[in-house]
mmCIF file of the N, C-alpha and C atoms, coordinates in Angstrom:
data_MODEL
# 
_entry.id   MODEL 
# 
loop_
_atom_site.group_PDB 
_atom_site.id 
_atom_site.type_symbol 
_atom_site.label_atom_id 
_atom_site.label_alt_id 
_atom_site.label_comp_id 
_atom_site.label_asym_id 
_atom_site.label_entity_id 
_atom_site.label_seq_id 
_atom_site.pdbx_PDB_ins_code 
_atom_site.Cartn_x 
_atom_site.Cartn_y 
_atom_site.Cartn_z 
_atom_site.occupancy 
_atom_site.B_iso_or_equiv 
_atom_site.pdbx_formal_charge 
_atom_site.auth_seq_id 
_atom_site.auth_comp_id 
_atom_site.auth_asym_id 
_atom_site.auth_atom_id 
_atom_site.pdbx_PDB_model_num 
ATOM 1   N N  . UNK A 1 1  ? -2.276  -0.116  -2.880  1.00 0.00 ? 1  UNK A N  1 
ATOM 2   C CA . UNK A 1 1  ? -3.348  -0.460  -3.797  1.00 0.00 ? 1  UNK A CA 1 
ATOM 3   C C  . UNK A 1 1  ? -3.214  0.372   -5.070  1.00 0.00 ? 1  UNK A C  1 
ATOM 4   N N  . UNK A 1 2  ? -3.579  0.006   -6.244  1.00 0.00 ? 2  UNK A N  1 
ATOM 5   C CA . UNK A 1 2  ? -3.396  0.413   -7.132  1.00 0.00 ? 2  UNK A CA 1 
ATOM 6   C C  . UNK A 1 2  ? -4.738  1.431   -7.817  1.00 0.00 ? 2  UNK A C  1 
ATOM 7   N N  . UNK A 1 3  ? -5.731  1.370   -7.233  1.00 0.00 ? 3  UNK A N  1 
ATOM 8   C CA . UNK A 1 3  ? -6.525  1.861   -6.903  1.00 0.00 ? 3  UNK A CA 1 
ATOM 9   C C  . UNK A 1 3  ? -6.468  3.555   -6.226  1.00 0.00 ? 3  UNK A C  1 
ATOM 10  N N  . UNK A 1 4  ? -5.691  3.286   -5.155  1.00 0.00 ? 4  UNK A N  1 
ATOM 11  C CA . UNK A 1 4  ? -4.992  4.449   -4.272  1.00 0.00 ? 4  UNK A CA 1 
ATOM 12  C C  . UNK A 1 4  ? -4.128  5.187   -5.036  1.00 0.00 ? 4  UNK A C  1 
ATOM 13  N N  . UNK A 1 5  ? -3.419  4.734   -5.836  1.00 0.00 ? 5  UNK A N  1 
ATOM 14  C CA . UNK A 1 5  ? -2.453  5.177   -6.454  1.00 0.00 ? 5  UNK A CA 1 
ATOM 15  C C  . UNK A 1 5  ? -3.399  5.667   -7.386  1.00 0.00 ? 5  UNK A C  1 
ATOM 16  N N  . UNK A 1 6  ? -3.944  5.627   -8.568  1.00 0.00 ? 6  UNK A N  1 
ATOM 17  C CA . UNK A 1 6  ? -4.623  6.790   -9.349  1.00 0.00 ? 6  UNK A CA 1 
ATOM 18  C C  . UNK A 1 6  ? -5.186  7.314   -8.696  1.00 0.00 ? 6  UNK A C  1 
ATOM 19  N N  . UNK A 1 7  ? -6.278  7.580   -8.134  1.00 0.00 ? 7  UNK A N  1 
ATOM 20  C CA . UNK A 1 7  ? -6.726  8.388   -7.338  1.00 0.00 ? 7  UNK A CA 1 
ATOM 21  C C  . UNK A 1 7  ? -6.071  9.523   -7.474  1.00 0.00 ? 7  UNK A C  1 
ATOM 22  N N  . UNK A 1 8  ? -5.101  9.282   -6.428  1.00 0.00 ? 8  UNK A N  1 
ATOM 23  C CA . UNK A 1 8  ? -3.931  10.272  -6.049  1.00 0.00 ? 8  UNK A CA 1 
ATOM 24  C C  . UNK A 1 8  ? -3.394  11.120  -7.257  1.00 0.00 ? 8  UNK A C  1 
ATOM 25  N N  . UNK A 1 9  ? -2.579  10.071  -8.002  1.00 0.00 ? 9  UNK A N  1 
ATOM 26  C CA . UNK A 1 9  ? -2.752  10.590  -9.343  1.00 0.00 ? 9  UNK A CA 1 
ATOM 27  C C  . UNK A 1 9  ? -3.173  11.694  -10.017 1.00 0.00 ? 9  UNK A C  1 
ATOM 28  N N  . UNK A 1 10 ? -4.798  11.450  -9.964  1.00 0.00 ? 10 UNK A N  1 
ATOM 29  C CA . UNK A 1 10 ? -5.757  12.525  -10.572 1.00 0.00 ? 10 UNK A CA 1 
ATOM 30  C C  . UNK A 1 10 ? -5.816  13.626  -9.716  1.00 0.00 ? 10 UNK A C  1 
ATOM 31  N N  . UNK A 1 11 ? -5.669  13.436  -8.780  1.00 0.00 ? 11 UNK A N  1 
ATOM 32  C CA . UNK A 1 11 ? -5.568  14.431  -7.795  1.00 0.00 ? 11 UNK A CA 1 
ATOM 33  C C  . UNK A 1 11 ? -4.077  15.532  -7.466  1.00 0.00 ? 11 UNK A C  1 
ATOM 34  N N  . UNK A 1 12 ? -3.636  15.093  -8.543  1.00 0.00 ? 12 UNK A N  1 
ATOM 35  C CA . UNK A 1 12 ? -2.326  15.640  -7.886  1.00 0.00 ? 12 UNK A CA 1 
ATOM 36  C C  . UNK A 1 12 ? -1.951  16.062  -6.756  1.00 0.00 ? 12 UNK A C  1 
ATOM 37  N N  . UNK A 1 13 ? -1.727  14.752  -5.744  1.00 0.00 ? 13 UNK A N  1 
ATOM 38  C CA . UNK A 1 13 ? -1.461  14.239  -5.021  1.00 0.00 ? 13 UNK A CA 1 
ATOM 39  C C  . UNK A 1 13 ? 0.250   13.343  -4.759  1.00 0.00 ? 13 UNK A C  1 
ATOM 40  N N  . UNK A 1 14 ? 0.229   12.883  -5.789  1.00 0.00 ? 14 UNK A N  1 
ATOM 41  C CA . UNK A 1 14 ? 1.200   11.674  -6.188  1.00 0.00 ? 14 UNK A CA 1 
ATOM 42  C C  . UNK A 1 14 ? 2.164   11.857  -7.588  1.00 0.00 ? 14 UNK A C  1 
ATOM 43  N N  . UNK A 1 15 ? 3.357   12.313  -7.639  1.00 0.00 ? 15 UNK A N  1 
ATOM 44  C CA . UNK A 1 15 ? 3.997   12.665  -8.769  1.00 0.00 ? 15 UNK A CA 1 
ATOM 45  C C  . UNK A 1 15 ? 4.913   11.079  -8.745  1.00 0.00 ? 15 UNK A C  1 
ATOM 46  N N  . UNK A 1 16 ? 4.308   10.119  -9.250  1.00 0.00 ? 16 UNK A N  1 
ATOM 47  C CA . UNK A 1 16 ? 5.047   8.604   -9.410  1.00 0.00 ? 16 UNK A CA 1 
ATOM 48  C C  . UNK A 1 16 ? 6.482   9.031   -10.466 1.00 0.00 ? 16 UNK A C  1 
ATOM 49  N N  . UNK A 1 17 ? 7.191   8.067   -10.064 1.00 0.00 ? 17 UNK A N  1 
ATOM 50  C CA . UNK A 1 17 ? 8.127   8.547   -10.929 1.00 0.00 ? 17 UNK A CA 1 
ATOM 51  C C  . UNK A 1 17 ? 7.887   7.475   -12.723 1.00 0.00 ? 17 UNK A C  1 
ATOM 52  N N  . UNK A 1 18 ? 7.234   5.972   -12.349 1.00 0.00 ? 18 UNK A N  1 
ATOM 53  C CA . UNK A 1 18 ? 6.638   5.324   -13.464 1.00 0.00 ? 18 UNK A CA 1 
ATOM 54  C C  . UNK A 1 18 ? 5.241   5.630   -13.308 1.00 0.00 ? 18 UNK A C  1 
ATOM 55  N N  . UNK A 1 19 ? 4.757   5.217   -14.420 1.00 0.00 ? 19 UNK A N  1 
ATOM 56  C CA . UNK A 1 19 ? 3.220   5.145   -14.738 1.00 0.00 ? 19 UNK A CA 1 
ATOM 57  C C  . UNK A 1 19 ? 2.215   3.834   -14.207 1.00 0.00 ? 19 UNK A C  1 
ATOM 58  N N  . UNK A 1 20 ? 1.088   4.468   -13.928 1.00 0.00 ? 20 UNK A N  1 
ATOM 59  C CA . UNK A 1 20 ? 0.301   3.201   -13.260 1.00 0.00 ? 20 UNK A CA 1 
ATOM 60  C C  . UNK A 1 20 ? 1.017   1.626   -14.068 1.00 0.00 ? 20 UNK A C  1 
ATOM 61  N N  . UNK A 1 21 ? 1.250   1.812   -15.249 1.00 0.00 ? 21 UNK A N  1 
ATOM 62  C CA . UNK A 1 21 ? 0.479   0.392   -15.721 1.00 0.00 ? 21 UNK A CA 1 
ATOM 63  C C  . UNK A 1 21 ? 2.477   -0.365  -15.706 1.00 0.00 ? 21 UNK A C  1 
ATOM 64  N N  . UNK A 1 22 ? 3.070   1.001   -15.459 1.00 0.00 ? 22 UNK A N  1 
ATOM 65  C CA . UNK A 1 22 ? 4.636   0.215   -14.968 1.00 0.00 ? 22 UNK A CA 1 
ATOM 66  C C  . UNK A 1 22 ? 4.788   -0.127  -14.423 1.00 0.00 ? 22 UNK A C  1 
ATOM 67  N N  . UNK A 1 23 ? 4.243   0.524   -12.751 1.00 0.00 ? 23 UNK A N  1 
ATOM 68  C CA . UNK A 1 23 ? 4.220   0.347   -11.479 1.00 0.00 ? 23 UNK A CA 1 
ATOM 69  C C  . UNK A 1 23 ? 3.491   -0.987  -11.147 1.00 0.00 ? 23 UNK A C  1 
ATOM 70  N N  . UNK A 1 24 ? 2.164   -1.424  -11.353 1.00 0.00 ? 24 UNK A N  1 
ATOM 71  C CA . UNK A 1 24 ? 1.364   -2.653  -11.667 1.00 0.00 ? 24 UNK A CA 1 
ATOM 72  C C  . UNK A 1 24 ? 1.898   -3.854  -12.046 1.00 0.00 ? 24 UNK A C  1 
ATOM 73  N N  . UNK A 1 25 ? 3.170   -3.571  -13.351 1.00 0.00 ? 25 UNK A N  1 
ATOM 74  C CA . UNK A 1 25 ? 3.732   -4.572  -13.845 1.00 0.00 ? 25 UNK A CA 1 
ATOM 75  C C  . UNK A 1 25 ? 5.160   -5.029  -13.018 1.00 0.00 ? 25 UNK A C  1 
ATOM 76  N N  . UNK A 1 26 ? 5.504   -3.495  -12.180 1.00 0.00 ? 26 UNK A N  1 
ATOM 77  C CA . UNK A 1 26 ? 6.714   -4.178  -11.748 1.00 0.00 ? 26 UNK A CA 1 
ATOM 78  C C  . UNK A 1 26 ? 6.288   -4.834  -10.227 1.00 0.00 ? 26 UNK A C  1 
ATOM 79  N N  . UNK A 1 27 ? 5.087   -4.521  -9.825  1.00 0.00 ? 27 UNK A N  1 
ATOM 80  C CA . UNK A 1 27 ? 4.968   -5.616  -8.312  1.00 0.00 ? 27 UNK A CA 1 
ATOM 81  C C  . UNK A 1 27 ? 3.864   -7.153  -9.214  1.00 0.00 ? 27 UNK A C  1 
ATOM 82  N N  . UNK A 1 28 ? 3.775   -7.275  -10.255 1.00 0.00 ? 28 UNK A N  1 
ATOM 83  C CA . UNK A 1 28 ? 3.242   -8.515  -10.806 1.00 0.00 ? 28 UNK A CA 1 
ATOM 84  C C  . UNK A 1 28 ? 4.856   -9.461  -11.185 1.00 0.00 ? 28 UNK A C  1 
ATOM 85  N N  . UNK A 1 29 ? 5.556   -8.951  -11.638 1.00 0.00 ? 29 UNK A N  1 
ATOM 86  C CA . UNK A 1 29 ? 7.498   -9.583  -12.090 1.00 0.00 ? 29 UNK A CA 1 
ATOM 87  C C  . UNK A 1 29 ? 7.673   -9.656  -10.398 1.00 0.00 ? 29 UNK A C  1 
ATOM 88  N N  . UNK A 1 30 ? 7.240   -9.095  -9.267  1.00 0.00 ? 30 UNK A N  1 
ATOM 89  C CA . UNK A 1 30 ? 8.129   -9.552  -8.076  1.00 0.00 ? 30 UNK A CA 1 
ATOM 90  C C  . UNK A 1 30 ? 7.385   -10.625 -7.221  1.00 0.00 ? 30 UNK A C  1 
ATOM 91  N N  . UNK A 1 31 ? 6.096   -11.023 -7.847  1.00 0.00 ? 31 UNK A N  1 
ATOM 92  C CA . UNK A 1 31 ? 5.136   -11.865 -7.114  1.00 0.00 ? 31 UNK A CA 1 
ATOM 93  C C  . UNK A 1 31 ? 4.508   -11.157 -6.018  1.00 0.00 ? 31 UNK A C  1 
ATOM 94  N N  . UNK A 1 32 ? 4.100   -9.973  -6.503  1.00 0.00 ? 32 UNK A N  1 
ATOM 95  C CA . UNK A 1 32 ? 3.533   -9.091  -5.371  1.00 0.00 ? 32 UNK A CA 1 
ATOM 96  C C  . UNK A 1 32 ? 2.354   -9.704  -5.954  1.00 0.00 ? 32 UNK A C  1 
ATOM 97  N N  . UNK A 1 33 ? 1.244   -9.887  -5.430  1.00 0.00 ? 33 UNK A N  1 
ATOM 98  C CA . UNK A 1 33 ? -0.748  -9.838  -5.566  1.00 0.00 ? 33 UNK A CA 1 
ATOM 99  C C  . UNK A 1 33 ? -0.940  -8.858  -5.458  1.00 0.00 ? 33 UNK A C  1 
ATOM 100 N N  . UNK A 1 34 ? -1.940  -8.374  -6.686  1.00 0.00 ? 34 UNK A N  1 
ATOM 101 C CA . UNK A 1 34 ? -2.971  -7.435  -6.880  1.00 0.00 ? 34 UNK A CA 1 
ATOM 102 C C  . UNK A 1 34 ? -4.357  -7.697  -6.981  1.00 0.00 ? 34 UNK A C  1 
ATOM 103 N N  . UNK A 1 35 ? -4.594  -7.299  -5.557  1.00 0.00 ? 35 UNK A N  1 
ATOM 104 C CA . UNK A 1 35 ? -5.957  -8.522  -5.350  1.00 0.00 ? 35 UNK A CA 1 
ATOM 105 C C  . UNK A 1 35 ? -7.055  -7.150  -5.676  1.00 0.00 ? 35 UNK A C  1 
ATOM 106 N N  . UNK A 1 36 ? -8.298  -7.671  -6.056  1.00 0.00 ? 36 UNK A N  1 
ATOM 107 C CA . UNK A 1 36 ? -9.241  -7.152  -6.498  1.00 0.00 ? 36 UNK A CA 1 
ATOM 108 C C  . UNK A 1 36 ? -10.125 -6.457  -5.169  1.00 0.00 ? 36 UNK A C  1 
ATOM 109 N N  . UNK A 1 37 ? -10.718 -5.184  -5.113  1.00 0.00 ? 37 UNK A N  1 
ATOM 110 C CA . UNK A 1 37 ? -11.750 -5.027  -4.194  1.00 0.00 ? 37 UNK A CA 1 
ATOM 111 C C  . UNK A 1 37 ? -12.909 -5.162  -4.635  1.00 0.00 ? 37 UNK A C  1 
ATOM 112 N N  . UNK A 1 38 ? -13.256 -6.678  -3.632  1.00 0.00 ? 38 UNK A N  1 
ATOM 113 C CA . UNK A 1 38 ? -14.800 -7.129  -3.910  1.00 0.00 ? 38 UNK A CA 1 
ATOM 114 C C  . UNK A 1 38 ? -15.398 -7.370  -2.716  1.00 0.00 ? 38 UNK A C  1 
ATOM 115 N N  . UNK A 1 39 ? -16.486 -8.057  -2.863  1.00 0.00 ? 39 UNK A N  1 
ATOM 116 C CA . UNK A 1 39 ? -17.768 -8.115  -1.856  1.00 0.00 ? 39 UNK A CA 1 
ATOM 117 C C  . UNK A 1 39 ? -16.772 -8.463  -0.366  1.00 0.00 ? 39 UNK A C  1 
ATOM 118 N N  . UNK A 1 40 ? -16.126 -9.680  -0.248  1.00 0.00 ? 40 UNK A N  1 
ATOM 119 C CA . UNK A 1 40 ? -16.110 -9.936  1.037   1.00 0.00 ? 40 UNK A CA 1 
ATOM 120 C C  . UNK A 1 40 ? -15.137 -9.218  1.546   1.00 0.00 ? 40 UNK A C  1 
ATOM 121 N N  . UNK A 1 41 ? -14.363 -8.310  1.128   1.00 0.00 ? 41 UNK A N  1 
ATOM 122 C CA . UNK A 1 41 ? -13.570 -6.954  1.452   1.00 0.00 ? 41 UNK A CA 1 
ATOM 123 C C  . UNK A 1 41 ? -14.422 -6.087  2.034   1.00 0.00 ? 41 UNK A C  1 
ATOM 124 N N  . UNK A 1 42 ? -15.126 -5.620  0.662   1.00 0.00 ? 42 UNK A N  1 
ATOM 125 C CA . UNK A 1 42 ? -16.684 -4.561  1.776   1.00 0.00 ? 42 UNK A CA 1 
ATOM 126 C C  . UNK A 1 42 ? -17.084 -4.869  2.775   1.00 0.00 ? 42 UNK A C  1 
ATOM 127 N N  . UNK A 1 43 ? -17.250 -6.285  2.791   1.00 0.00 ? 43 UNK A N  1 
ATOM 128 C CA . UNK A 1 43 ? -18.328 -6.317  4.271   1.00 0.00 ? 43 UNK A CA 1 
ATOM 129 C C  . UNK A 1 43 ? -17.260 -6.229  5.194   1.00 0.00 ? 43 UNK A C  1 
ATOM 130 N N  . UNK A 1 44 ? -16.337 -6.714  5.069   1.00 0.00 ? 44 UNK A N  1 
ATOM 131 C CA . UNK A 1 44 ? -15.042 -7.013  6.536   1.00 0.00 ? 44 UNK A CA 1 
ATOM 132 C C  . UNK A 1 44 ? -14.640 -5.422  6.396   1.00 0.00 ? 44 UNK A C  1 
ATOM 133 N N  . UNK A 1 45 ? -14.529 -4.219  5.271   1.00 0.00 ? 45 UNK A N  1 
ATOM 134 C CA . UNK A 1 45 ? -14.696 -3.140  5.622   1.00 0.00 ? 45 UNK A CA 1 
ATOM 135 C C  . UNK A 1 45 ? -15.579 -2.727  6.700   1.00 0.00 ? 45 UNK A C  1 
ATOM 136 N N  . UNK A 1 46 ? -16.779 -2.880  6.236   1.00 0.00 ? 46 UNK A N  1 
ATOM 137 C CA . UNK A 1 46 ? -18.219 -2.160  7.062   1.00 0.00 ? 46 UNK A CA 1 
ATOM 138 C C  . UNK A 1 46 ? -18.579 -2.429  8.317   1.00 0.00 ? 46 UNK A C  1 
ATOM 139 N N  . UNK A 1 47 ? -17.801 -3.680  9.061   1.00 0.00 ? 47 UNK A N  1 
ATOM 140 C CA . UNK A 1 47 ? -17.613 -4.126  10.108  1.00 0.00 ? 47 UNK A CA 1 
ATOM 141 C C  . UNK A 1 47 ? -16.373 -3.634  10.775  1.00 0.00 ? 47 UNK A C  1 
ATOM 142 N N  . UNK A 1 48 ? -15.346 -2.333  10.082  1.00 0.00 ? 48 UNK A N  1 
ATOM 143 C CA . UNK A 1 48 ? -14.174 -1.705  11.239  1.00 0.00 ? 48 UNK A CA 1 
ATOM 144 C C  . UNK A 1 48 ? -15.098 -1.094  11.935  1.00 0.00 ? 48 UNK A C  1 
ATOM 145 N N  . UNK A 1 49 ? -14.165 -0.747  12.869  1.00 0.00 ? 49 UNK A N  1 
ATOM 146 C CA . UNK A 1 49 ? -14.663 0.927   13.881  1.00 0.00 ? 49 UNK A CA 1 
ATOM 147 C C  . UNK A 1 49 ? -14.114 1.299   12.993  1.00 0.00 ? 49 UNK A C  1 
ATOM 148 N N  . UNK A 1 50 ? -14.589 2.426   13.318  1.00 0.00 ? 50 UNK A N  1 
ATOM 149 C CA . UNK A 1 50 ? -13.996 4.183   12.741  1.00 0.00 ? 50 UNK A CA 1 
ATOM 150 C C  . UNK A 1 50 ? -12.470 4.733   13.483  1.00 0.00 ? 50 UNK A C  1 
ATOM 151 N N  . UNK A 1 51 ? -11.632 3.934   13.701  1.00 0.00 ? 51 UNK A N  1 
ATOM 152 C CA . UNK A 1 51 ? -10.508 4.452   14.217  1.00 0.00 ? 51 UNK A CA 1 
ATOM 153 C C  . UNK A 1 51 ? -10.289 5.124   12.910  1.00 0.00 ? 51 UNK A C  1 
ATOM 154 N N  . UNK A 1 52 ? -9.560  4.714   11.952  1.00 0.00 ? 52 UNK A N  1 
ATOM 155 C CA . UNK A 1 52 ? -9.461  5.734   10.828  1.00 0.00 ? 52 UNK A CA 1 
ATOM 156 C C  . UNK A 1 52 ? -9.902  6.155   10.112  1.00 0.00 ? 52 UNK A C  1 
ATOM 157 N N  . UNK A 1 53 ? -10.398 7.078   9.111   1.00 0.00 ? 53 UNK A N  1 
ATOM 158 C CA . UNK A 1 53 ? -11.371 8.121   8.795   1.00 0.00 ? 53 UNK A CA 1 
ATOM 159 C C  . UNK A 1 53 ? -10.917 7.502   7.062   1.00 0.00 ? 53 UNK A C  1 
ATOM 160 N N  . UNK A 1 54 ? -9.823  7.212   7.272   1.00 0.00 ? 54 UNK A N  1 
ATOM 161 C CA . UNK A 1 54 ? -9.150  7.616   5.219   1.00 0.00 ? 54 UNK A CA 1 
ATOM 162 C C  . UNK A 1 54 ? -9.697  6.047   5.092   1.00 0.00 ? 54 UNK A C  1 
ATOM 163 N N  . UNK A 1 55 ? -10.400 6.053   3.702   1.00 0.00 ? 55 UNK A N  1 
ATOM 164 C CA . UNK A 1 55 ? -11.463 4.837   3.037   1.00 0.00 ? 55 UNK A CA 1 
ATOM 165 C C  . UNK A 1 55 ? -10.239 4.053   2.494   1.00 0.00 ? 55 UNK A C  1 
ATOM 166 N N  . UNK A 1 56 ? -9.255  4.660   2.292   1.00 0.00 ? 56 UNK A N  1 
ATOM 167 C CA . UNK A 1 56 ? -8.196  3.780   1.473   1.00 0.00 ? 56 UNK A CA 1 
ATOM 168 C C  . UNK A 1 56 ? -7.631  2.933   2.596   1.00 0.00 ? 56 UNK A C  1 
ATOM 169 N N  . UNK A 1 57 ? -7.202  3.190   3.841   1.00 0.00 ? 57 UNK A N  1 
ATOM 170 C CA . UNK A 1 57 ? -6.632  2.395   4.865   1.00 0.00 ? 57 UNK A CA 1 
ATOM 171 C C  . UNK A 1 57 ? -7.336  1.904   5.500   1.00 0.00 ? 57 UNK A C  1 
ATOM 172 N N  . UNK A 1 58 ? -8.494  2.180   5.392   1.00 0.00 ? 58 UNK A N  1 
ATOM 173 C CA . UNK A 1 58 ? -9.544  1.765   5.791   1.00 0.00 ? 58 UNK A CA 1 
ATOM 174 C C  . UNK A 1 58 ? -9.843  0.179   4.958   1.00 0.00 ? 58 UNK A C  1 
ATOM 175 N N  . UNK A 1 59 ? -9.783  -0.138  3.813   1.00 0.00 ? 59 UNK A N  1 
ATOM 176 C CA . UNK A 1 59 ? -9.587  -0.922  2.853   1.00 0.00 ? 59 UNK A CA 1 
ATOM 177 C C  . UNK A 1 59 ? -8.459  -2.122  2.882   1.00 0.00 ? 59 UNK A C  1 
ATOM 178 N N  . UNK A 1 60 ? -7.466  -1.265  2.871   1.00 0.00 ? 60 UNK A N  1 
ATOM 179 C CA . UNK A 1 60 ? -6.212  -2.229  3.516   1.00 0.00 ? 60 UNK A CA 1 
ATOM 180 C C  . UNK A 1 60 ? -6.206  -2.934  4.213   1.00 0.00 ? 60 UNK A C  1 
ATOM 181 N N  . UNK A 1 61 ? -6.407  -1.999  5.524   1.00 0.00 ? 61 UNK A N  1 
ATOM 182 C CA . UNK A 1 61 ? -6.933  -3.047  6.722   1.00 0.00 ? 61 UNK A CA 1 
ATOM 183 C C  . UNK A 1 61 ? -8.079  -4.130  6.707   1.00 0.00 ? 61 UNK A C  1 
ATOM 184 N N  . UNK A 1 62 ? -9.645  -4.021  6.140   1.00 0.00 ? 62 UNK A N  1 
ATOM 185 C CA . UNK A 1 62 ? -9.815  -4.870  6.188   1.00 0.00 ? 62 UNK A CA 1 
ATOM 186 C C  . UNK A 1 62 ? -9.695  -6.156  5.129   1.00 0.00 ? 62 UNK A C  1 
ATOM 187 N N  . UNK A 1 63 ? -8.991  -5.634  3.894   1.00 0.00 ? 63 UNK A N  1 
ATOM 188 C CA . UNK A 1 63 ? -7.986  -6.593  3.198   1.00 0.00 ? 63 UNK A CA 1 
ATOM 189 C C  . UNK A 1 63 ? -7.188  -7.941  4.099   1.00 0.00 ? 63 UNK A C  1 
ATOM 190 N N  . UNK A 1 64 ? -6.502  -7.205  4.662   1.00 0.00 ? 64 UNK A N  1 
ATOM 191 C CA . UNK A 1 64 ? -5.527  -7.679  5.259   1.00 0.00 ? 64 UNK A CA 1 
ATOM 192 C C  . UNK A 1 64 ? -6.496  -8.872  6.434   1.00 0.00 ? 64 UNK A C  1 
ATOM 193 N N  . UNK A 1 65 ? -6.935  -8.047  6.943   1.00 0.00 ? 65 UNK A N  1 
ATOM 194 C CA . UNK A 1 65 ? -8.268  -8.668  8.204   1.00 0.00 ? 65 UNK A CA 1 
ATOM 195 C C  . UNK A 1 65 ? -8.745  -9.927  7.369   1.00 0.00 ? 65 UNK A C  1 
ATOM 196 N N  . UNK A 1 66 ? -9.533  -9.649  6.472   1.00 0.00 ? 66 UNK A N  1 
ATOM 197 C CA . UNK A 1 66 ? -9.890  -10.537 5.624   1.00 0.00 ? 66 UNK A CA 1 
ATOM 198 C C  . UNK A 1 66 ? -9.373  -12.098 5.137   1.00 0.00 ? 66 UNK A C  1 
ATOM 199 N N  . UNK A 1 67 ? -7.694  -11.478 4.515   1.00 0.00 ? 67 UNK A N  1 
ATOM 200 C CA . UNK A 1 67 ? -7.184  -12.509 4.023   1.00 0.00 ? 67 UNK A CA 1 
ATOM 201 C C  . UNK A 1 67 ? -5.966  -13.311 5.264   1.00 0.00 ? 67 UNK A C  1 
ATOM 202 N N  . UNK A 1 68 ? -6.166  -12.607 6.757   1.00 0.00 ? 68 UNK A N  1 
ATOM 203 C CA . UNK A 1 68 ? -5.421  -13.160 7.742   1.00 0.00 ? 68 UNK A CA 1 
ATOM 204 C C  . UNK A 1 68 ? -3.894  -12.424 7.290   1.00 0.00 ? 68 UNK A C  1 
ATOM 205 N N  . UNK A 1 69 ? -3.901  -11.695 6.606   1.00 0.00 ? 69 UNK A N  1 
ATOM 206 C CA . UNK A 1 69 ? -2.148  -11.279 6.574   1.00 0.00 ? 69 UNK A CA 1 
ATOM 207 C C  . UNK A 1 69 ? -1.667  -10.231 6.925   1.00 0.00 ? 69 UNK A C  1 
ATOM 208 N N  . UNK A 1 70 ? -0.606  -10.337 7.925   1.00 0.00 ? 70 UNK A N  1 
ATOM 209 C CA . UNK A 1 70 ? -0.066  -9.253  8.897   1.00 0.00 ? 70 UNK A CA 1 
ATOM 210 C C  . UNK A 1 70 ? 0.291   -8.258  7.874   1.00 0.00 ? 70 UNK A C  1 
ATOM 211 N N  . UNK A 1 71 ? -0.442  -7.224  8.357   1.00 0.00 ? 71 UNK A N  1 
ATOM 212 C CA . UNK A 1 71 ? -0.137  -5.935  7.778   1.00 0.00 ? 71 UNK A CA 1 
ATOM 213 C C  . UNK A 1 71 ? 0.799   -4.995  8.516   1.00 0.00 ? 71 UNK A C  1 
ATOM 214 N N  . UNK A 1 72 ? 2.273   -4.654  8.067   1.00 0.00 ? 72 UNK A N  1 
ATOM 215 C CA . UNK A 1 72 ? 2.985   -3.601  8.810   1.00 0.00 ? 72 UNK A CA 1 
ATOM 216 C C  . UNK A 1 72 ? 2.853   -2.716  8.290   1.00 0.00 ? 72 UNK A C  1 
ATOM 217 N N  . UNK A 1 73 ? 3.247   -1.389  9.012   1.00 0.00 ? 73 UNK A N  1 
ATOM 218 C CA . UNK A 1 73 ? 3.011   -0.032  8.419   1.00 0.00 ? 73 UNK A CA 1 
ATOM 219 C C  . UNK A 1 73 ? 4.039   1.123   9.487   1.00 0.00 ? 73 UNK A C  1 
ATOM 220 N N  . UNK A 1 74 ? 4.506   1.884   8.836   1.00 0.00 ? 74 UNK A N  1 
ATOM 221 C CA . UNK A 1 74 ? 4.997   2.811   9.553   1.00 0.00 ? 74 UNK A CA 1 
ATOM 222 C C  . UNK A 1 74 ? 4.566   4.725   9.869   1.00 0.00 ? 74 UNK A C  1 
ATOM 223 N N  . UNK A 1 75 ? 3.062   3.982   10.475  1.00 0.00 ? 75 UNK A N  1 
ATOM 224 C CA . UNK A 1 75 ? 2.092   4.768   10.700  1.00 0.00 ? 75 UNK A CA 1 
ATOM 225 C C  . UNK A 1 75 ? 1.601   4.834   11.930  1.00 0.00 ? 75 UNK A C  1 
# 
C-alpha cells in the first residue's frame, strides 16, 4: 500500500531507493491497482479477529477479503 509506504517513510523506517510518487508510477506502467481505502474496506476491516495487531496488514487482508483476491505473503 502506498499508504504504508509513507508512513514508514516518515518514520524512518523505510530508506526506498525511488520516491513515493516513482514508486506509485512504476506499479500504475505495470497494471498494478492502487485501490483507495474506503468505507467497505473499513467495515470488512472491523469485522477481522485480532490475529494480527499491525493496522496496515490488518488492511490488506481485509482488502483482499473484500475484493475476493488471493493474497500471498511470505509471512
Amino acid at each position: 500500500m502506498v499508504w504504508e509506504i509513507a508512513i514508514k517513510q516518515q518514520l524512518k523506517k523505510l530508506k526506498p531507493e525511488y520516491s513515493l510518487a516513482e514508486t506509485a508510477s512504476y506499479g500504475l506502467e505495470n497494471h498494478l491497482l492502487i485501490l483507495p481505502v474506503s468505507l467497505p474496506y473499513i467495515t470488512q476491516y472491523s469485522l477481522l479477529p485480532l490475529i494480527d495487531k499491525d493496522p496496515f496488514d490488518r488492511m490488506i487482508v481485509a482488502t483482499a477479503f473484500y475484493e475476493r483476491i488471493t493474497l500471498i505473503s511470505k509471512k
